[in-house]
DRENDO-1510 file (C-alpha; in Angstrom, 1 decimal, always signed):
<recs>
REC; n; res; u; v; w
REC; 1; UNK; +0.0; +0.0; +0.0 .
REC; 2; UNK; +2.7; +2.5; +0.9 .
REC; 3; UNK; +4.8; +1.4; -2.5 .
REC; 4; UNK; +1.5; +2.6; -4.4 .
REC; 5; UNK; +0.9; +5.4; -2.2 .
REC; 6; UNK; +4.8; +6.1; -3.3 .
REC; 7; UNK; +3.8; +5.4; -6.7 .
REC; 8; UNK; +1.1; +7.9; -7.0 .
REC; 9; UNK; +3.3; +10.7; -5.9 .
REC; 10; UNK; +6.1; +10.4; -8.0 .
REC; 11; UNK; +3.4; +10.1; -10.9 .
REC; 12; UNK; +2.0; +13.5; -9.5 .
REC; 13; UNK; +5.3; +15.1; -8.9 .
REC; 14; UNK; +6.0; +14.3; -12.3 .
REC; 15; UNK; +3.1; +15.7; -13.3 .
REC; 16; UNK; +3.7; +18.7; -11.6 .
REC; 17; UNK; +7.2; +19.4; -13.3 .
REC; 18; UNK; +5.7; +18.8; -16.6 .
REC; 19; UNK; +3.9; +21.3; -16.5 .
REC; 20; UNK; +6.5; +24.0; -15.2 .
REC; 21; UNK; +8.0; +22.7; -18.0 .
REC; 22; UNK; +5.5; +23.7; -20.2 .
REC; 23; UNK; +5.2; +27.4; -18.8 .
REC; 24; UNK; +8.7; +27.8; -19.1 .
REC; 25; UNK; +8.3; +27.5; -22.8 .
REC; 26; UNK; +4.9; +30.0; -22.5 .
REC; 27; UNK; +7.2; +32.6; -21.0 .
REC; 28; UNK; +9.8; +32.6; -24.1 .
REC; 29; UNK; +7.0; +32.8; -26.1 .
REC; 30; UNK; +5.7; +35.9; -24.6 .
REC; 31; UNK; +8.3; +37.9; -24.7 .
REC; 32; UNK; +9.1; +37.0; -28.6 .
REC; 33; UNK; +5.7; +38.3; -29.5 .
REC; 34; UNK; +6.4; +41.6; -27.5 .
REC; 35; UNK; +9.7; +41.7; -29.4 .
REC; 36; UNK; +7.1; +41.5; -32.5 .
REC; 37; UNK; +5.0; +44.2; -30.6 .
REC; 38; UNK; +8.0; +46.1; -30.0 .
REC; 39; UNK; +9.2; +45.9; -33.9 .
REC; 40; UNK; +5.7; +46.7; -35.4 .
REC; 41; UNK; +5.7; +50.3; -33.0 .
REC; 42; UNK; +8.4; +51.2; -34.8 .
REC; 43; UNK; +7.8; +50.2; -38.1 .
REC; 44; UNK; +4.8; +52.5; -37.4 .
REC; 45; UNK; +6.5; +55.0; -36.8 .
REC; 46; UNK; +8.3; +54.8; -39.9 .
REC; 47; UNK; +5.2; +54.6; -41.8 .
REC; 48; UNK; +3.8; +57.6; -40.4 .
REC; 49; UNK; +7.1; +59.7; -40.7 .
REC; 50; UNK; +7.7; +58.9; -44.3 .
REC; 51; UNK; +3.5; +59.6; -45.3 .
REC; 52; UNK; +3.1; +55.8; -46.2 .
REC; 53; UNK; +0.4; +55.1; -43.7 .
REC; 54; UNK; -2.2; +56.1; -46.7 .
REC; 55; UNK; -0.6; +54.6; -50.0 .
REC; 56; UNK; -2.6; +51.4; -49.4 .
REC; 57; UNK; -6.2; +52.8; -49.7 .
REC; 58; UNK; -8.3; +49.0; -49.2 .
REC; 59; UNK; -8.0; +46.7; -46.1 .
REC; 60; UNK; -7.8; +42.7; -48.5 .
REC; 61; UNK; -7.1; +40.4; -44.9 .
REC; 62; UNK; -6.3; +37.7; -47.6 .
REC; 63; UNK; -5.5; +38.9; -51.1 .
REC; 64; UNK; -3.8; +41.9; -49.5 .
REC; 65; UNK; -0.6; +39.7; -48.6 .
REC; 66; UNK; +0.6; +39.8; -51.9 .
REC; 67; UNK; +2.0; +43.0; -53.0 .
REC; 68; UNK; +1.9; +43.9; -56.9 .
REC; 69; UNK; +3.7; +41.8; -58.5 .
REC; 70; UNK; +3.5; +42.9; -62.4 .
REC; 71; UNK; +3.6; +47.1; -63.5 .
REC; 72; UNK; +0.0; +46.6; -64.9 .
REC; 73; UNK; -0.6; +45.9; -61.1 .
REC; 74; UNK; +1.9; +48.6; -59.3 .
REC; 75; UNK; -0.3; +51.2; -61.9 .
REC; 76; UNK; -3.6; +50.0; -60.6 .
REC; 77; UNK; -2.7; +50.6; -57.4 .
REC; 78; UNK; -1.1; +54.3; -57.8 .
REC; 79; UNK; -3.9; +54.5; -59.2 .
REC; 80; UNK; -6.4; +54.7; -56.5 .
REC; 81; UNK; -3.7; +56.2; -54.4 .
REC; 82; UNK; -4.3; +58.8; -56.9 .
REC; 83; UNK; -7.9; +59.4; -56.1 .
REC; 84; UNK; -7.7; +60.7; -52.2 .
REC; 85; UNK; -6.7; +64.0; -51.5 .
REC; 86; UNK; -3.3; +63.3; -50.1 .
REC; 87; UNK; -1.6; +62.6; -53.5 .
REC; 88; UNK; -3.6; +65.9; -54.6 .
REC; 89; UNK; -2.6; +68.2; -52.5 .
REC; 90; UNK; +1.1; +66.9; -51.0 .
REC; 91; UNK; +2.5; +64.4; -53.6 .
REC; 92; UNK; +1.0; +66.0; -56.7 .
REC; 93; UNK; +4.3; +65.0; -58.5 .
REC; 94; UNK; +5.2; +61.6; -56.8 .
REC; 95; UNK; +6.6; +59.2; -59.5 .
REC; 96; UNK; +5.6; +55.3; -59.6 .
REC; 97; UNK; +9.2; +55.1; -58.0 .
REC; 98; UNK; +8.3; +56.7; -54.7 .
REC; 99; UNK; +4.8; +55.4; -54.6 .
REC; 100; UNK; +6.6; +51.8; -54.3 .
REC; 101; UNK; +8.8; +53.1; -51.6 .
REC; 102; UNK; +5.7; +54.3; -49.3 .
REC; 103; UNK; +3.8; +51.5; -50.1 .
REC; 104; UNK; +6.2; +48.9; -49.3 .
REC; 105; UNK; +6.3; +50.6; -45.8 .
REC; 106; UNK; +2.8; +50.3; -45.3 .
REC; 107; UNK; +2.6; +46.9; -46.6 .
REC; 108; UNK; +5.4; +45.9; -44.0 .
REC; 109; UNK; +3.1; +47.0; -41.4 .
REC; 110; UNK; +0.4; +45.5; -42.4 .
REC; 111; UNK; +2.3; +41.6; -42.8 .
REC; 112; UNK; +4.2; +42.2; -39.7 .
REC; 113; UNK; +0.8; +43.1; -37.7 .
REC; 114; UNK; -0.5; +39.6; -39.3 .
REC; 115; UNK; +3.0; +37.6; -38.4 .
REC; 116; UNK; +2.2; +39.2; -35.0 .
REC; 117; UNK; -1.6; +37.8; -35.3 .
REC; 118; UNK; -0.3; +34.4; -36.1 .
REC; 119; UNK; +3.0; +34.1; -33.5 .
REC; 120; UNK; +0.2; +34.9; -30.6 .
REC; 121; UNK; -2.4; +32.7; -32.0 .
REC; 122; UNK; -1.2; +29.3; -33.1 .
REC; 123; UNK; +1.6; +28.8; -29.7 .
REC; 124; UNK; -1.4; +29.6; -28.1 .
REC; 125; UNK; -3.5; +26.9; -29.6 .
REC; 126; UNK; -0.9; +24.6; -29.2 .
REC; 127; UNK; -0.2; +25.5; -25.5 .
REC; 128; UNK; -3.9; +24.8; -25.1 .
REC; 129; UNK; -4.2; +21.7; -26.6 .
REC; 130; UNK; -1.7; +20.6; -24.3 .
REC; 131; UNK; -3.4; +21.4; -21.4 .
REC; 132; UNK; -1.0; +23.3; -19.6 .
REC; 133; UNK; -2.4; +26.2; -19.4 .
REC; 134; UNK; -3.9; +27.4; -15.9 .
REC; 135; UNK; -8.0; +28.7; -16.8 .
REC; 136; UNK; -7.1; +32.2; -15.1 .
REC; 137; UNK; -4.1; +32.5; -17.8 .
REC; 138; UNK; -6.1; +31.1; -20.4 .
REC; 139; UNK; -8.6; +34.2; -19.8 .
REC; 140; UNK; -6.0; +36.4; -19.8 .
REC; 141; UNK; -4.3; +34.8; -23.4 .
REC; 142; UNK; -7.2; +35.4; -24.6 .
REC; 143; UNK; -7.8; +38.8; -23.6 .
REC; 144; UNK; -4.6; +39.9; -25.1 .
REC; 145; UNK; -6.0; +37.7; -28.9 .
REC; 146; UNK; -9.2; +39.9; -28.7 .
REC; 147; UNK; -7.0; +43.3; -27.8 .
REC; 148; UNK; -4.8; +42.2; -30.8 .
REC; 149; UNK; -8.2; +41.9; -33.3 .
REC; 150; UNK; -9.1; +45.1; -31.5 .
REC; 151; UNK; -5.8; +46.8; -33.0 .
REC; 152; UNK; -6.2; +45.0; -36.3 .
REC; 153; UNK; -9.6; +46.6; -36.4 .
REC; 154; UNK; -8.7; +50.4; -35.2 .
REC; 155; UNK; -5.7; +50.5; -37.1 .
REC; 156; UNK; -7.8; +50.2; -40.8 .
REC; 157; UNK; -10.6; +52.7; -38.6 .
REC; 158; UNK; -7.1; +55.2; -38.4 .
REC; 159; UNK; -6.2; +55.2; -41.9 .
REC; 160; UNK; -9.9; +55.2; -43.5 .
REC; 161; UNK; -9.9; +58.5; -41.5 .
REC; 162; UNK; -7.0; +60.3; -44.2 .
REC; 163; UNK; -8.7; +58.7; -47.8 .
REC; 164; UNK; -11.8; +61.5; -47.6 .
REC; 165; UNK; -12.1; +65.1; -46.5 .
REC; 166; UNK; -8.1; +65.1; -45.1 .
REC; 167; UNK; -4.9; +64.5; -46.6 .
REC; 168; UNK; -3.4; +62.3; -43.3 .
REC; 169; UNK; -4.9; +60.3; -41.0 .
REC; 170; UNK; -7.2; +62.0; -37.8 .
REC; 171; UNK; -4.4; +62.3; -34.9 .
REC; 172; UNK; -6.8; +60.9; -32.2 .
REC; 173; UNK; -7.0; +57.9; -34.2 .
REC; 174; UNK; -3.5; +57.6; -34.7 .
REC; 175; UNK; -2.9; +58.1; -30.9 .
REC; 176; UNK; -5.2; +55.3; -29.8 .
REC; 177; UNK; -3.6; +53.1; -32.4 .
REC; 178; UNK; -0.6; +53.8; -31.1 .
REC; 179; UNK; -1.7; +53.5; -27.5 .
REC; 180; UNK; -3.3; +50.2; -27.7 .
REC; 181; UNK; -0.1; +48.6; -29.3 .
REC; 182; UNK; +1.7; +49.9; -26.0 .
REC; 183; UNK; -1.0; +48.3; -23.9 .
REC; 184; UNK; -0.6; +45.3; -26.0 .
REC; 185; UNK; +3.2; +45.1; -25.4 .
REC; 186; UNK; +2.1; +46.1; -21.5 .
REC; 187; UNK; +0.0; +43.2; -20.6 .
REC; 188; UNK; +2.6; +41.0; -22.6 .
REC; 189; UNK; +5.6; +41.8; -20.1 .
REC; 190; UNK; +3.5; +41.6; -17.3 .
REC; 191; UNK; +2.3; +37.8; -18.4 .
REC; 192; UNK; +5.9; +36.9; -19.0 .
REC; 193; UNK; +7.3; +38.7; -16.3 .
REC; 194; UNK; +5.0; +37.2; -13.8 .
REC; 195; UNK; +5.8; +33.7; -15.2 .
REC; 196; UNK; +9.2; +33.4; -13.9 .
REC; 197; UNK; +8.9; +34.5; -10.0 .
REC; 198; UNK; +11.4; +34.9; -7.5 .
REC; 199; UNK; +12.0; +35.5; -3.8 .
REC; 200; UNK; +10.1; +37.9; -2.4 .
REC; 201; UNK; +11.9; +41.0; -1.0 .
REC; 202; UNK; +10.8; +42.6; +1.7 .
REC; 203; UNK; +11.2; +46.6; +2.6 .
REC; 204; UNK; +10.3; +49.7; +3.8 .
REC; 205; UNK; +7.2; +51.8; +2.4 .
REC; 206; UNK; +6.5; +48.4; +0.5 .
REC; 207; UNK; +2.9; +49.9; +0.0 .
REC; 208; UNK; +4.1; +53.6; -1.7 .
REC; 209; UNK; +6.6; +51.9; -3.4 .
REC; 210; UNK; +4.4; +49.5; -5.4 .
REC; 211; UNK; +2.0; +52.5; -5.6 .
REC; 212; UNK; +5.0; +54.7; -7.6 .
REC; 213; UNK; +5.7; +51.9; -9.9 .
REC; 214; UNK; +2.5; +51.8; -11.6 .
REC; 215; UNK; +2.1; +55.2; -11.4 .
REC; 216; UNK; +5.2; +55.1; -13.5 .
REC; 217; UNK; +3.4; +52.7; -15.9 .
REC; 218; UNK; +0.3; +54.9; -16.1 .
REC; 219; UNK; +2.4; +57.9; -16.7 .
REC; 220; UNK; +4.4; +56.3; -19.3 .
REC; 221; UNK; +1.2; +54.9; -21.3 .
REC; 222; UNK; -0.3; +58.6; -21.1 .
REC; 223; UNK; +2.9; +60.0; -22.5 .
REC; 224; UNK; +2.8; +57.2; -25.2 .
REC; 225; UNK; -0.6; +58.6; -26.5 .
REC; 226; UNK; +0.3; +62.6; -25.9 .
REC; 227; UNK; +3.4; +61.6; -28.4 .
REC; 228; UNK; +1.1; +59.8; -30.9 .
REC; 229; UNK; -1.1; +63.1; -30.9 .
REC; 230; UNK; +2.1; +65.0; -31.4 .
REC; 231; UNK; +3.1; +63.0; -34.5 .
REC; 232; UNK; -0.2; +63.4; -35.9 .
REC; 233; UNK; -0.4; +66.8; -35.7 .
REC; 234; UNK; +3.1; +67.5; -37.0 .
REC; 235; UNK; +3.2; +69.3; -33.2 .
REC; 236; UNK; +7.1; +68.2; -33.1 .
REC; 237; UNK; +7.7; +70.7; -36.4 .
REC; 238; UNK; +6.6; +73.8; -34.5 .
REC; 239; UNK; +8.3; +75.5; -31.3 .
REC; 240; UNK; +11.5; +73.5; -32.1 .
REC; 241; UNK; +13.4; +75.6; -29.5 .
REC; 242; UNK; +13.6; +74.1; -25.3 .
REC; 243; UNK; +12.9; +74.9; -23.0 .
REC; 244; UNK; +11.0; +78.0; -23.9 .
REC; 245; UNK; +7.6; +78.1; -26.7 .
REC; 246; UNK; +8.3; +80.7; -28.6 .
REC; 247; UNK; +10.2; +82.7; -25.2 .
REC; 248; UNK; +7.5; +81.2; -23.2 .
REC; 249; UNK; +7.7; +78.4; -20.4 .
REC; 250; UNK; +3.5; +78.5; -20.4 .
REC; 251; UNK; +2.3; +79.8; -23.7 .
REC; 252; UNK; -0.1; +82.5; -23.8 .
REC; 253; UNK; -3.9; +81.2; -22.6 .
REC; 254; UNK; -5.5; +82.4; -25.9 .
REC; 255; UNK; -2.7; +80.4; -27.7 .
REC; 256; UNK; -3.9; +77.2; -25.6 .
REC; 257; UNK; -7.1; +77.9; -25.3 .
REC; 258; UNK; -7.7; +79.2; -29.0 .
REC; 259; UNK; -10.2; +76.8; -29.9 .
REC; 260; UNK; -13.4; +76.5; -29.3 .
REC; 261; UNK; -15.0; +74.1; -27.5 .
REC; 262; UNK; -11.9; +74.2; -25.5 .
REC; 263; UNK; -11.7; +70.3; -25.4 .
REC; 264; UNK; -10.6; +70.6; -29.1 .
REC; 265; UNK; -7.6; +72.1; -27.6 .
REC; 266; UNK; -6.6; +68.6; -26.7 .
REC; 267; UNK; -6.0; +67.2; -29.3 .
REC; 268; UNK; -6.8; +69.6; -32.9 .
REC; 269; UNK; -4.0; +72.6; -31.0 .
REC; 270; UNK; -0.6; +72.0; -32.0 .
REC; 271; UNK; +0.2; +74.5; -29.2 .
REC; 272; UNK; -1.3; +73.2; -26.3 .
REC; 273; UNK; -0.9; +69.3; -28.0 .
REC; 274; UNK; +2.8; +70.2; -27.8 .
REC; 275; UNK; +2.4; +71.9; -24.6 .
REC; 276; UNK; +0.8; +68.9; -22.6 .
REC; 277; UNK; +3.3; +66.3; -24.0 .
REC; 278; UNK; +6.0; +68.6; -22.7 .
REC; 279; UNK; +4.7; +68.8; -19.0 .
REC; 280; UNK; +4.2; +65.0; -19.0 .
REC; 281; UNK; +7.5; +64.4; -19.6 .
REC; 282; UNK; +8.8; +66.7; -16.9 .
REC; 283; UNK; +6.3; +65.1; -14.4 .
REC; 284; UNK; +7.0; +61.4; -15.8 .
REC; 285; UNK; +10.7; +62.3; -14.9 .
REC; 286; UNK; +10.2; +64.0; -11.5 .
REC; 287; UNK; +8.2; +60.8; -10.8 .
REC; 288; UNK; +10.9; +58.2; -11.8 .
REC; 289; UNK; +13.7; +60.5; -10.1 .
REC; 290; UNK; +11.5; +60.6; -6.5 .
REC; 291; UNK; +10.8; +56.9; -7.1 .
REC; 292; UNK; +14.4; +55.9; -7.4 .
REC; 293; UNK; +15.2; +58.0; -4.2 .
REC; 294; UNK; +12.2; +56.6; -2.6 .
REC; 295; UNK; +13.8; +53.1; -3.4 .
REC; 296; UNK; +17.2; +53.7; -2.4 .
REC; 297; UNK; +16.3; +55.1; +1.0 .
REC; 298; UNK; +14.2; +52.4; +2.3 .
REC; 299; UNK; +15.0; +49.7; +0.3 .
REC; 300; UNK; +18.9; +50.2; -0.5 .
REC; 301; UNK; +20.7; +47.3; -2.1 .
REC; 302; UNK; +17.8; +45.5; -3.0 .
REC; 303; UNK; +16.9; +44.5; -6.9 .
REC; 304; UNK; +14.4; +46.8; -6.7 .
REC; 305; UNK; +16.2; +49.8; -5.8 .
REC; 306; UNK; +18.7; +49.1; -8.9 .
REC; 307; UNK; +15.4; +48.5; -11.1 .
REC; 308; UNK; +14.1; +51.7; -10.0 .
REC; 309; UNK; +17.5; +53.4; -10.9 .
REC; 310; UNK; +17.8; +52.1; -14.7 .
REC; 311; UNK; +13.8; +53.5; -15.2 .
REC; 312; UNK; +14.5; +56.8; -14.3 .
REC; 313; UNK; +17.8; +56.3; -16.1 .
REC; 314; UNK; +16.0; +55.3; -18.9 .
REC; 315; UNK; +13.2; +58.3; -18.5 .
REC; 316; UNK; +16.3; +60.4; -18.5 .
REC; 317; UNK; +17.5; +59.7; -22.0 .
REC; 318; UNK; +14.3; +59.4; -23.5 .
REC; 319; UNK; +13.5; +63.1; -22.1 .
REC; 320; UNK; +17.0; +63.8; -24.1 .
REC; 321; UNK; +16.3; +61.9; -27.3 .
REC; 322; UNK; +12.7; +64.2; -27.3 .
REC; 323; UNK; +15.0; +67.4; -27.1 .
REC; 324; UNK; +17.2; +66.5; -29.6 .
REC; 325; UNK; +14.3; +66.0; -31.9 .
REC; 326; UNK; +12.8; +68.6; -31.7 .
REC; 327; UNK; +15.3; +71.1; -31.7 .
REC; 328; UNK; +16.7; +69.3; -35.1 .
REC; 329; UNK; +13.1; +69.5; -36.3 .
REC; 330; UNK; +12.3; +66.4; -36.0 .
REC; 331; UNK; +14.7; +64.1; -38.3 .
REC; 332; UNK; +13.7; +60.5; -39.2 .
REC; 333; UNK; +16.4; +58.7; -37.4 .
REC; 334; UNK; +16.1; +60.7; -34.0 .
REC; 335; UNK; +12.0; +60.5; -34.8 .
REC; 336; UNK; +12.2; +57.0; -35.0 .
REC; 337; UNK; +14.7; +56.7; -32.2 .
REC; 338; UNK; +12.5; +58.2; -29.6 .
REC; 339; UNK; +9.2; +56.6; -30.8 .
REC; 340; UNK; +11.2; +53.2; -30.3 .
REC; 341; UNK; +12.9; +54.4; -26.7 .
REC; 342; UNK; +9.5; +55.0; -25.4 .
REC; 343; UNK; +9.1; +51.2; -25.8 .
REC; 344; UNK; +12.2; +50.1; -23.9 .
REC; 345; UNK; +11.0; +52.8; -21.4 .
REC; 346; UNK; +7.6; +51.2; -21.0 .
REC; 347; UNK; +9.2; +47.8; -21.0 .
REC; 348; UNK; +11.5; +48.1; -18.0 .
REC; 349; UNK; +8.5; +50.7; -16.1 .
REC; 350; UNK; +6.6; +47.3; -16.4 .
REC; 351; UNK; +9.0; +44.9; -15.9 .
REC; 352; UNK; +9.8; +46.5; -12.3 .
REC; 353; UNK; +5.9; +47.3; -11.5 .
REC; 354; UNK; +5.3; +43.5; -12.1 .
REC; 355; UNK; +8.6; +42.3; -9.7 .
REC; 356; UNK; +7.5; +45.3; -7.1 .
REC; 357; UNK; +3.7; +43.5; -7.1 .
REC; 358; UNK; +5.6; +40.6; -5.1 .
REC; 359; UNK; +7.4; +42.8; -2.6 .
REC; 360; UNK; +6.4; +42.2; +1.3 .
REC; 361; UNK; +5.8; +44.7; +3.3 .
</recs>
């Protein structure tokens, strides 16, 4: 009786280590489709930058993964680029050359976003399959499949906004495009971060501590989304001096509040758009500088004290990358540069939030 007894708990220890296994390879997995995440935010940004988001004016989910492949083709297509007032009024003179160019960039997004769609969704039928996945992650997996058809969906809703009436794509659009792909890459890290625990530390002010480090997150998505109104307005090609506007810390109150209903100042200003992205980044980096302190005095020589240090870090250089582009009026590789540092930003504010969530008081 005690050899079967013996018997049955091997079999369920064995069990047991199976399926660690198993999440360890869920974890890997994870953070390869954030990589993918990461990748597509800044072929985005690319596409914005060089005016490509528009050169592809029809959303084909199956036909559409083929690019032209003969000139009769590449001249039906610059075609109907032809017929929406961007080409009209900016590009009146683009060769078939440079319509290849921007369309090849918005094509790239487009495959990428369904390589992304198809690296999230076939591990995870095969993880489930398996049965190794716990129910409360399964919810969560497929939280993050629905968020990524969500994306799919607001992404063609973003650039149907620039074929009529507009000759780019509506900035509030763009911004929630952008900010759901940072959510995306968010939840991502958290999963796969929270896959691989470790000993829990425990320190001083625990409580304000974990409080600071989401704040941090929060702060960091909201700055995400101020940026992708800035890019859509062209905000970053005005007031390219720091850190005055125009020999002004605070603009002028009829220059922010010029519109009318003042709401619209949010997001249709390029003044007070500018403005507000601005601020956030000064109180983003007062909040990862006061965090880091915070850390080091009550929790000193601890991982999370070191984490905290490499976010503001981080914040740091991002808030100098920003400068730089906008004093140089915005060039494509420093554009680019900062759209793609607010990621690793994000990454490590999440990283740390998610390791701070298993901190004892």
């Amino acid at each position: 009786m005690t050899s079967i007894g013996n018997m049955g708990a091997v079999r369920v220890a064995a069990s047991a280590g199976q399926g660690a296994g198993s999440l360890r390879g869920v974890r890997p997995w994870l953070w390869s489709v954030a990589t993918l995440v990461f990748l597509m935010v800044v072929v985005g940004g690319a596409t914005r930058l060089t005016e490509s988001g528009l050169s592809i004016t029809e959303w084909k989910v199956i036909t559409g993964i083929l690019p032209p492949l003969t000139h009769e083709a590449w001249l039906v297509e610059f075609e109907k680029y032809k017929q929406i007032p961007q080409y009209a009024e900016l590009f009146p003179t683009m060769t078939l050359g440079q319509f290849q160019t921007i369309f090849f960039w918005e094509w790239g997004h487009r495959i990428l976003g369904r390589v992304i769609g198809l690296a999230f969704a076939l591990p995870l039928a095969f993880f489930w399959i398996r049965g190794v996945l716990p129910r409360a992650l399964k919810l969560k997996l497929v939280g993050l499949l629905a968020l990524g058809g969500l994306q799919g969906a607001v992404g063609w809703w973003m650039v149907k906004s620039g074929l009529t009436g507009r000759v780019e794509v509506a900035q509030e659009r763009l911004a929630i495009h952008l900010l759901l792909a940072s959510i995306t890459l968010t939840f991502l890290i958290w999963l796969a971060v929270g896959l691989k625990p470790k000993a829990a530390e425990a320190m001083h002010a625990a409580s304000r501590l974990k409080a600071t480090s989401i704040a941090l997150v929060v702060l960091t998505l909201a700055q995400i989304g101020l940026g992708g109104l800035v890019a859509g307005l062209r905000a970053g090609y005005t007031y390219n001096t720091w850190p005055l506007m125009d020999g002004h810390f605070i603009p002028p109150l009829e220059n922010l509040g010029r519109l009318s209903p003042f709401w619209a100042n949010l997001v249709d200003n390029v003044t007070t758009v500018q403005f507000n992205h601005r601020m956030t980044a000064y109180a983003l980096f007062a909040l990862a500088l006061w965090h880091a302190f915070d850390a080091l005095r009550n929790a000193p020589r601890t991982s999370a004290a070191k984490r905290a240090i490499v976010v503001a870090g981080l914040v740091a250089c991002q808030a100098v990358i920003g400068i730089v582009t906008l004093v140089y009026v915005v060039p494509l590789h420093a554009a680019l540069t900062h759209q793609g540092f607010a990621m690793v930003v994000l990454a490590m504010a999440v990283v740390h939030a998610r390791r701070m969530a298993e901190v004892k008081a």
